[in-house]
VEXDO-808007 format. One record per atom (N, C-alpha, C): x negated, z, y negated. Coordinates in steps of 0.1 Angstrom, whole numbers, padded with zeros to 4 digits, always signed. Atoms other than C-alpha are relative to their C-alpha. Layout:
! residues N
XZY;...
! end
This chain:
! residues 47
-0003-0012+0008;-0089+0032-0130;-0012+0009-0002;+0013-0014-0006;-0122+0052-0120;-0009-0004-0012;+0008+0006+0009;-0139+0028-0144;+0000+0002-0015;-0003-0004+0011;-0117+0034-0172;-0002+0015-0005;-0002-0015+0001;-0115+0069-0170;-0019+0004-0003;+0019-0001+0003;-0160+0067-0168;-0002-0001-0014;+0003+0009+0014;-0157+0049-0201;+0006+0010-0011;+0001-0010+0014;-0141+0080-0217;+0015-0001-0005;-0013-0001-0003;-0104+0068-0211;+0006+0008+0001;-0011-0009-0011;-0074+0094-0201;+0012-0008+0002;-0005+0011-0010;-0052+0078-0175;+0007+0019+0003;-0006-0008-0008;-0026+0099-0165;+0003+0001+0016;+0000+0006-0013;-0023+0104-0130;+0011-0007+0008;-0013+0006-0006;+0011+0092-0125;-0001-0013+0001;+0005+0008+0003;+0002+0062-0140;-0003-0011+0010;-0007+0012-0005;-0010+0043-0115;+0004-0005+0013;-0011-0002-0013;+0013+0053-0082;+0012-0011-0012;-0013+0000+0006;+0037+0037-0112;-0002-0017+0001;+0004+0016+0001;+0018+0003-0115;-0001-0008+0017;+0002+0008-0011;+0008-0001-0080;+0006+0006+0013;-0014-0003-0011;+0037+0016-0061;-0008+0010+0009;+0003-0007-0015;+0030+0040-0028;-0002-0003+0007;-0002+0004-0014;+0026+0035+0005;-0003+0012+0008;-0002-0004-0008;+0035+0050+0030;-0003+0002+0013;+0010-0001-0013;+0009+0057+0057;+0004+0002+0011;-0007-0008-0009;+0030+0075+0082;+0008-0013+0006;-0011+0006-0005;+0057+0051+0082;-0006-0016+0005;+0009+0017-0006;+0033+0015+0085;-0005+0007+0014;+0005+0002-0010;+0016+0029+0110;+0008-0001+0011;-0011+0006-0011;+0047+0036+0132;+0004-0012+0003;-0006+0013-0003;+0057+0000+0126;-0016-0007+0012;+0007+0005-0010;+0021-0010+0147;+0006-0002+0012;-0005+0008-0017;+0025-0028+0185;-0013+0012+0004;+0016-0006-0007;-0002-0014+0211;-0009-0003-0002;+0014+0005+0001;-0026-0035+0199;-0009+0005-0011;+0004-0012+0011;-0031-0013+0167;+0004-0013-0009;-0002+0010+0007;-0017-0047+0147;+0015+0001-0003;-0016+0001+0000;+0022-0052+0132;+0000-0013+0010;-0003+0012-0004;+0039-0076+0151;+0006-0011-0008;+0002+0015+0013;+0044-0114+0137;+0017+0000+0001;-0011-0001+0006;+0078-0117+0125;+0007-0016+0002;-0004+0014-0001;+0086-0150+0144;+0012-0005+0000;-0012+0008+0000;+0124-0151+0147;+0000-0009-0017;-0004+0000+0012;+0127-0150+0109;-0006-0017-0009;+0005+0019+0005;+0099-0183+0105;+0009-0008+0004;-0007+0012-0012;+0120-0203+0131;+0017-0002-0006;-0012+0007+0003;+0153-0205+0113;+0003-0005-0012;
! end
């Protein structure tokens, strides 16, 4: 977007939270283990 917008573009800013969604910093990081990693999601492979 930074590119377009250089080139003389206008890009609204909503735009593109609309394309490439949010995230939610607060709440991923809660999901980490101690090891500062998510955990692997093994039951769900195994059935």
């Amino acid at each position: 977007m930074a590119s377009m917008r250089a080139a003389g573009r206008r890009i609204d800013d909503q735009v593109p939270a609309h394309i490439f969604g949010s995230i939610d910093v607060e709440g991923e990081l809660a999901r980490l283990g101690p090891t500062g990693y998510r955990p692997l999601r093994v039951r769900d492979t195994l059935l």
